[in-house]
N, C-alpha and C positions, 0 to 999 in steps of 0.2 A: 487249555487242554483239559478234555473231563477224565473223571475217575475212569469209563472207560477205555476210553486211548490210552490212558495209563495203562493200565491195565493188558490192550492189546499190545503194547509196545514192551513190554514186560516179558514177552511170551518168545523162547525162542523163536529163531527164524524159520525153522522148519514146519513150526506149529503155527507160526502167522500164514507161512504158501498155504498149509495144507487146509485153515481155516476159513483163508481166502478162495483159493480152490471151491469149497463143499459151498462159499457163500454165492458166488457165481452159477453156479450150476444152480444148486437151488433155486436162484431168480428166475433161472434159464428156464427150469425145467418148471416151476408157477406158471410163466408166462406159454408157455405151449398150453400147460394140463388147461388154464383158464380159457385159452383161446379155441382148444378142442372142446370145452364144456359148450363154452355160447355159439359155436358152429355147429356142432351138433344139435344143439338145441332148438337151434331156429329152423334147422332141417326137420328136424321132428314135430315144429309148431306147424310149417309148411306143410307137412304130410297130413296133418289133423287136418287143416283147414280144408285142404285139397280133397280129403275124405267127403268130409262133411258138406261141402258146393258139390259134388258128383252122384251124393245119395240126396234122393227123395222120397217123402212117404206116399204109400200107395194109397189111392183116391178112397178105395173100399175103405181102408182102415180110418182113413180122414172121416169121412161118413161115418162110419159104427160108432165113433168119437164123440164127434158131434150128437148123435142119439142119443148117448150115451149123457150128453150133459142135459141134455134134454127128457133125462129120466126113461126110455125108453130101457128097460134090462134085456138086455140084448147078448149075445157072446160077443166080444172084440176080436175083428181081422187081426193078427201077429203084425206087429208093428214090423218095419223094416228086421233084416236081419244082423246081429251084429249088437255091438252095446247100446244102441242107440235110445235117447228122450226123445217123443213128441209129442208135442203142446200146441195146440190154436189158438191163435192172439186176430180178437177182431178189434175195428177200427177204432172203438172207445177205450180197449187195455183189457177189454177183457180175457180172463186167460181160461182155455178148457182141456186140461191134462188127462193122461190117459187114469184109469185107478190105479190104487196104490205108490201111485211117484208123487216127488215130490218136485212142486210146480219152479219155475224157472222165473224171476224178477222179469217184468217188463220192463223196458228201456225205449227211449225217445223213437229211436231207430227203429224197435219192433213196431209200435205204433206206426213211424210212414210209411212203414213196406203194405202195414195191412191197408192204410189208405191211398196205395197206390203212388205215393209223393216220391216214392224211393225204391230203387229196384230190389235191392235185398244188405241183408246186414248181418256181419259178422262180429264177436264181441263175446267177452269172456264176462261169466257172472255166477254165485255164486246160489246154490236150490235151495229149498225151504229147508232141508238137511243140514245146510253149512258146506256142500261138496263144492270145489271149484269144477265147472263145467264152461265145454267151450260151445259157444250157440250158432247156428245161422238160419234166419229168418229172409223166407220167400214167399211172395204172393201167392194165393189157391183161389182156382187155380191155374196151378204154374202153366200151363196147356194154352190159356187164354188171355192171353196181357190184356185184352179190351174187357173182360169182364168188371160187371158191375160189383160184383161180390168183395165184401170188403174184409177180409180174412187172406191171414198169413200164417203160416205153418215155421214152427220152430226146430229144429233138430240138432240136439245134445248129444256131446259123448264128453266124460268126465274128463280132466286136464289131467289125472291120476295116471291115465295111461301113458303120457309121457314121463311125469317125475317120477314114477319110479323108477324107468330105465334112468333118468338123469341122476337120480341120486343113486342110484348103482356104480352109472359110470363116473361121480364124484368120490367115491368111495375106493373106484378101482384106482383112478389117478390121484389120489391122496398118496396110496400105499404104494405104486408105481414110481412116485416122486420122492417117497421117503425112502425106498431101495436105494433110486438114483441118487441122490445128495449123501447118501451111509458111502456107498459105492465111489461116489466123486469124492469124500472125505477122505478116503482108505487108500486109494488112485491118486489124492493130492501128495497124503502123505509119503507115500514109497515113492512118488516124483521127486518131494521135495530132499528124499533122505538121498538117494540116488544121483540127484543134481547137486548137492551140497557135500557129496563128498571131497571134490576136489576143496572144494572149503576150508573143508573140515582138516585136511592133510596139512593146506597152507597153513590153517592157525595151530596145526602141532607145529607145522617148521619154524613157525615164528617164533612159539613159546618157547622151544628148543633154542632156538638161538640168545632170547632171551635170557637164560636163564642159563646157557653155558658159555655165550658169546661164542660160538663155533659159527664159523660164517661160510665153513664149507659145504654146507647142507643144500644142498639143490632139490626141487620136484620136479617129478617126473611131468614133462606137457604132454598132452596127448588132444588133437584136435585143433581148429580154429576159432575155436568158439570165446566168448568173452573169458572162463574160467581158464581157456591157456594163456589170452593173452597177459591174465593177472598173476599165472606162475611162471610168465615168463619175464615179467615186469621183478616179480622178488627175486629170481635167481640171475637177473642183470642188476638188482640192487645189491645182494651179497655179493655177488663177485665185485658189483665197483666199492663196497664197503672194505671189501679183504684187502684190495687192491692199493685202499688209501693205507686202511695199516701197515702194509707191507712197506707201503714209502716212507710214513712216519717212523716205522722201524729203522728201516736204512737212512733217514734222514736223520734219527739218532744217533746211528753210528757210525754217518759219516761225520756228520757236525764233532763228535766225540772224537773221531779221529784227527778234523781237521785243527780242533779245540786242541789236543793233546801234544800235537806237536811243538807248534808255538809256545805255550805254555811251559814247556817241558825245558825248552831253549831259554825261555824265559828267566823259568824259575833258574837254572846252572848260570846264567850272566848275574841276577842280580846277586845268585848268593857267593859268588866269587868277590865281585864289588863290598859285599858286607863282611866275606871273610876277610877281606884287603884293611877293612874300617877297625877291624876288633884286632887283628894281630898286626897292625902297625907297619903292615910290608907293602908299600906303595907299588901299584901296579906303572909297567914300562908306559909313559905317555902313548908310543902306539898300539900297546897291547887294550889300554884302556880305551881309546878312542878306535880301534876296532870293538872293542866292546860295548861301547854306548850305540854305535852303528846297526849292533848285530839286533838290541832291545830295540832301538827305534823299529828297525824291520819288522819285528815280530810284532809291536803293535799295531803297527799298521795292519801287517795280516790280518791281525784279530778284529780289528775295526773294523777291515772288509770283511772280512766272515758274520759280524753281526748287522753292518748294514744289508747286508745277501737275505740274511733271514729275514730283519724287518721288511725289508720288500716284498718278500714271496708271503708273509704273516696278513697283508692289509688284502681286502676282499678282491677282486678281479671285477666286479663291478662298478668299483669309485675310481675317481682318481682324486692321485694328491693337491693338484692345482686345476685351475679353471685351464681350460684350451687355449690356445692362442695361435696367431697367424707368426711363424717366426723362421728364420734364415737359417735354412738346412743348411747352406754352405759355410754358414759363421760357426754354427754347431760341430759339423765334422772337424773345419779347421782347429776348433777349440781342443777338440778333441782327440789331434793329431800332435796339439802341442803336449799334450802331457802325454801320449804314448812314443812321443822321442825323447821323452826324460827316462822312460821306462824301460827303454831298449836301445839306448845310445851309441851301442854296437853297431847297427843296423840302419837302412838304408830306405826310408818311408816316402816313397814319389807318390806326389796329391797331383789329380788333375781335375777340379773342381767347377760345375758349371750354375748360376745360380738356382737354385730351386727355393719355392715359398709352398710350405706345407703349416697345416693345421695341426698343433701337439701343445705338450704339455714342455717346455725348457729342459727342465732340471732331468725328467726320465728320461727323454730321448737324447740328451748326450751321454747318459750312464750307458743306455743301450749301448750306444755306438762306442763309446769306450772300451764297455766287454768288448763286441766285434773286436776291436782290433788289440786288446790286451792277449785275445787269445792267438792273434797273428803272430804279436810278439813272442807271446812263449813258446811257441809250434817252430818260431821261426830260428834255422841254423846262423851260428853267430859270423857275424858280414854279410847276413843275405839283403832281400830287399824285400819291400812292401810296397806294393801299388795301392793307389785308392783314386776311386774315378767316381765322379758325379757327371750323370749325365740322363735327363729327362725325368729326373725324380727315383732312379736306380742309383744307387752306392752301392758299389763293386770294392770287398777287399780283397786281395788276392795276397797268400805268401807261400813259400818254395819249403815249406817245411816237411814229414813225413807224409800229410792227409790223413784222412779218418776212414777204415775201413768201411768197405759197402757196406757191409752188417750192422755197424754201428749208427749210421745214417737216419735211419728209423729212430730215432732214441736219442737224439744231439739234444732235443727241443722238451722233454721229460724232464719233471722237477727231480731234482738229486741224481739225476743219472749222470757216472762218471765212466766215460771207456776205461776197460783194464792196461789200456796202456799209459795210462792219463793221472793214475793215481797215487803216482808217486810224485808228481807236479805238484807246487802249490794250486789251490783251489778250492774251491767248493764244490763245483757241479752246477750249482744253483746260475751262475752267470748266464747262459740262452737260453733257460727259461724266463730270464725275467727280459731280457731282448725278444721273444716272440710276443710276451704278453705286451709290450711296449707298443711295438710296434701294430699290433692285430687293435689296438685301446686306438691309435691314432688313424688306423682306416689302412694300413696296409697289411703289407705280405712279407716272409724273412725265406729264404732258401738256403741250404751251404750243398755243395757238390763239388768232386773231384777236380783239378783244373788241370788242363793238359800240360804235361810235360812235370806233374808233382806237385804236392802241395794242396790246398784248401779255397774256392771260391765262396765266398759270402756275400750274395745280395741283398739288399733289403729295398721295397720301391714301397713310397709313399705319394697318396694322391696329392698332387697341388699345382703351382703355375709357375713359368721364369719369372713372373712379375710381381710384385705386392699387389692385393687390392688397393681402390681409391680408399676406401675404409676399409677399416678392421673386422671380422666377419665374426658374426656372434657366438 
């Protein structure tokens, strides 16, 4: 990059448009003034010429001329009228000007016309003066093309009458062009100050944000134009910005809430246990052994509460194991043995048909876990639980309260817990990491009301009754 580009690149952006702008135009406006310089000009060459082929000198004055060089003192006939040179050029070069002018170079051309080899010649040259003149030479005389006479007549008018109008009208378009490029500079500039205010607004609201982290700052859009679609791109990133804090927030204080309970049980079991150790008062064997019961529980919680988070923590683009081809029905079933350890009150009918789907082991039996961990806790004690496999759809179904319409919208949201939900053990975190599961292995999750009470959860994943002959990459 040269010290210029530097240098341009240096320059704010409104001074690069507006720079650009006056440079454009400029070109623009050279390329006309040049192109009206050399059209005009050749119209003006053309007018000479045309002049000069339509005038001829009169015979008399061609005579008086010729006496004239012939030393005859004679008075001269008035040459044509107009600014006109004429000179007689015969067949050897020789040249016979009127007095006082200044004689005109012969040229190959005057020479053939005077010998008849050439009808006539046109041709710019310059007088014994130093003037540029423009010539044309014609046979004399012109009257009688068979004549023997071997003389040609010259007839000059200086080039001058044209360049001065030319250098007039280069003079006029110089300063014409330099209006226009001042004017295209001035014209860039208030474009570019004008076009760049929505700019100029965003990089206040960004700074602002910046520099208070207020993420409720919105710009005003106005228009379709690329400058709205870019503040409407910032104020869909602030809002999804606030949006995440706001769940990180609440994911603090639900985690903190969920963290504090357990803990709290925790901590009153162990230190009953350790007041039991220092004052020597043996706790009742079953008072102790509901007590070890009660710490075992509460670890567990805990465990599931921080497995919950390491799950939702690792990106949504990876997974934790390679895919594999694996037996959705061995998976449910697995998965239905530990939710009858879980809810042993309870009445869990499997109607299971084979399906072979694409996933990953380990997360999609967690998924299907959650599903029905939350059947269980929903569900009234001696109820039942269906679970159906049939075409690559797991249907669980249980007879518990159901989940408000309003909430429905929101089952699938990380940390969101229903107000009627939060006095439950839990986290919240469990069906979001069942939708991400399932959407990672190619399918779809639903939950919806089921008739007659209670909660339906589908889940359908792509695959086949059969294994492949191989294992699918």
């Amino acid at each position: 990059m040269t010290g210029l580009q530097r240098r341009f690149r240096a320059l704010p952006l409104r001074s690069r448009l507006a720079l650009l702008v006056a440079t454009a135009v400029a070109m623009a406006v050279a390329a006309v003034a040049v192109a009206c310089w050399f059209v005009t000009k050749a119209q003006l060459d053309e007018q000479l010429d045309s002049s000069l082929r339509d005038v001829t000198a009169d015979t008399r004055y061609v005579q008086e001329q010729l006496r004239n060089c012939g030393g005859t003192d004679n008075s001269p006939v008035p040459p044509p009228q107009g600014s006109y040179v004429v000179q007689i050029i015969d067949a050897s070069g020789t040249v016979c000007a009127a007095p006082n002018s200044s004689p005109i170079p012969v040229t190959q051309e005057d020479i053939e016309v005077a010998a008849r080899s050439r009808g006539d010649a046109l041709h710019s040259a310059k007088n014994a003066a130093g003037k540029e003149m423009r010539v044309h030479t014609y046979p004399y005389p012109s009257g009688d093309p068979q004549s023997n006479s071997r003389l040609a007549v010259s007839i000059a008018r200086p080039l001058s009458e044209i360049d001065q109008p030319l250098s007039t009208l280069a003079w006029v378009l110089l300063l014409t062009s330099g209006i226009g490029v001042l004017g295209a500079g001035a014209a860039g500039l208030w474009v570019a100050r004008t076009g760049l205010r929505p700019v100029d607004e965003l990089t206040g609201a960004v700074e602002h944000v910046a520099r208070t982290e207020d993420l409720t700052v919105r710009i005003p859009v106005e228009g379709e134009d690329e400058i709205a679609r870019l503040s409407r791109s910032f104020n869909s990133m602030t809002a999804s910005l606030a949006s995440s804090r706001d769940r990180q927030a609440q994911l603090i204080a639900d985690a903190g809430h969920e963290l504090r309970t357990p803990l709290t049980s925790l901590r009153t079991n162990v230190e009953l246990l350790a007041r039991s150790d220092e004052t020597g008062r043996a706790i009742p064997p079953d008072d102790r052994k509901a007590l070890m019961t009660s710490v075992k529980a509460q670890m567990t919680e805990l465990a599931s509460l921080i497995g919950d988070l390491q799950e939702l923590a690792r990106p949504d683009a990876t997974h934790p194991g390679p895919l594999q081809v694996v037996a959705l029905h061995d998976i449910v079933d697995a998965a239905l043995r530990r939710a009858r350890l879980r809810g042993p009150e309870l009445t869990i009918e499997a109607d299971l048909s084979p399906w072979y789907v694409r996933a990953e082991p380990a997360d999609l039996e967690r998924a299907i876990v959650n599903i029905l961990d939350n059947a269980v806790k929903f569900s009234p004690s001696g109820g039942t639980i269906e679970v159906t496999l049939r075409s690559g759809a797991l249907t669980v179904r249980d007879h518990g309260p159901g989940i408000p319409a309003e909430d429905l919208p929101h089952v699938f949201e990380r940390f969101w817990r229903s107000p009627s939900a939060r006095q439950l053990p839990g986290s919240g975190l469990g069906l979001s990491i069942v939708a991400r599961t399932v959407q990672q292995s190619g399918g779809e999750i639903a939950l919806r009301p089921a008739g007659g009470g209670g909660t339906e959860a589908t889940i359908r994943l792509p695959g086949a009754p059969q294994p492949p002959p191989t294992t699918m990459p």
